[in-house]
C-alpha positions in Angstrom: -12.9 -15.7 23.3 -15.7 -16.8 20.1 -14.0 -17.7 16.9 -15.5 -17.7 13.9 -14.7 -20.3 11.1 -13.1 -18.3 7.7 -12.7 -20.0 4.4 -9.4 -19.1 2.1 -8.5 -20.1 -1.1 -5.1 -22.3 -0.9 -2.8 -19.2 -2.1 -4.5 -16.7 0.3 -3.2 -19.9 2.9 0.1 -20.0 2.3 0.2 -15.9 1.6 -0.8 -15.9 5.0 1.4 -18.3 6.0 4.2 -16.6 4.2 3.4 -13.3 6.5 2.9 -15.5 9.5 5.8 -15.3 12.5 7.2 -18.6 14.1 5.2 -18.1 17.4 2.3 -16.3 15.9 -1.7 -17.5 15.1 -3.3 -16.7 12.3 -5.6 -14.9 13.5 -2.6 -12.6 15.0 -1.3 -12.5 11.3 -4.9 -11.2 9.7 -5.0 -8.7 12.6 -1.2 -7.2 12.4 -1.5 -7.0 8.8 -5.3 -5.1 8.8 -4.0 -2.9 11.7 -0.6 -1.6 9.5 -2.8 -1.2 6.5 -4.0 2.3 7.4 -6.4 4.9 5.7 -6.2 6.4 2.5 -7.1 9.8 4.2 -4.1 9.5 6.6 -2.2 9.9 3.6 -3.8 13.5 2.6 -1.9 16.2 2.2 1.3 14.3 2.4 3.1 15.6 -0.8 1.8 19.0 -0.7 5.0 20.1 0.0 6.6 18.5 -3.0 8.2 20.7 -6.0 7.6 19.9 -9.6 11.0 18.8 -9.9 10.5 15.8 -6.8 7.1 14.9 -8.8 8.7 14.5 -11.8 11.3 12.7 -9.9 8.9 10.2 -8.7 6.8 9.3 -11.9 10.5 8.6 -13.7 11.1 6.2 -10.7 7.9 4.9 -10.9 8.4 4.4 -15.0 11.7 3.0 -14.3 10.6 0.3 -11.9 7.7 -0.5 -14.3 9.8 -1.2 -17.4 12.4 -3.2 -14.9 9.5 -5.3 -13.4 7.9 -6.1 -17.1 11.4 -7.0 -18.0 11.8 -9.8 -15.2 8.6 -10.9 -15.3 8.9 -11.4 -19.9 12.4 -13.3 -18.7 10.8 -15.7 -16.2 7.7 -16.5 -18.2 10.4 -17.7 -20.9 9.2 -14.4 -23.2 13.0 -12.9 -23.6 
C-alpha cells in the first residue's frame, strides 16, 4: 500500500498518541477516529421530539457544566 508523509505539530503527536491503542498504527488511529466522527446532518431531526421542558433541561446542564469547568480550570491556573 503508498503512504504518504504527514507533518504534526508535537501536541497533535502525543494527542494522537494519547488516542492510539497498544497494537495499533497511526495511521489506524487517524482513520478510527475520522470514521466515528460522523456528519452533522446524521444528527437532523434528532431532538424533534423533545418537549420544552427536556430543552430547558439540557441548556441548565449545559450552564451547569460550563460554570463547573470555568471553576476547575480558575483553580488549576492558580486564579482561586
Amino acid at each position: 500500500m503508498a503512504s504518504k508523509t504527514l507533518s504534526v505539530t508535537e501536541d497533535v503527536y502525543y494527542l494522537l498518541a494519547r488516542e492510539k491503542f497498544k497494537d495499533e498504527s497511526f495511521s489506524e488511529v487517524i482513520k478510527r477516529l475520522v470514521k466515528s466522527r460522523g456528519k452533522l446532518i446524521d444528527c437532523a431531526g434528532l431532538w424533534k421530539n423533545l418537549t420544552d421542558d427536556d430543552i430547558q433541561e439540557i441548556k441548565n446542564q449545559i450552564k451547569k457544566l460550563r460554570e463547573s469547568s470555568k471553576l476547575s480550570l480558575k483553580r488549576r491556573i492558580g486564579k482561586i
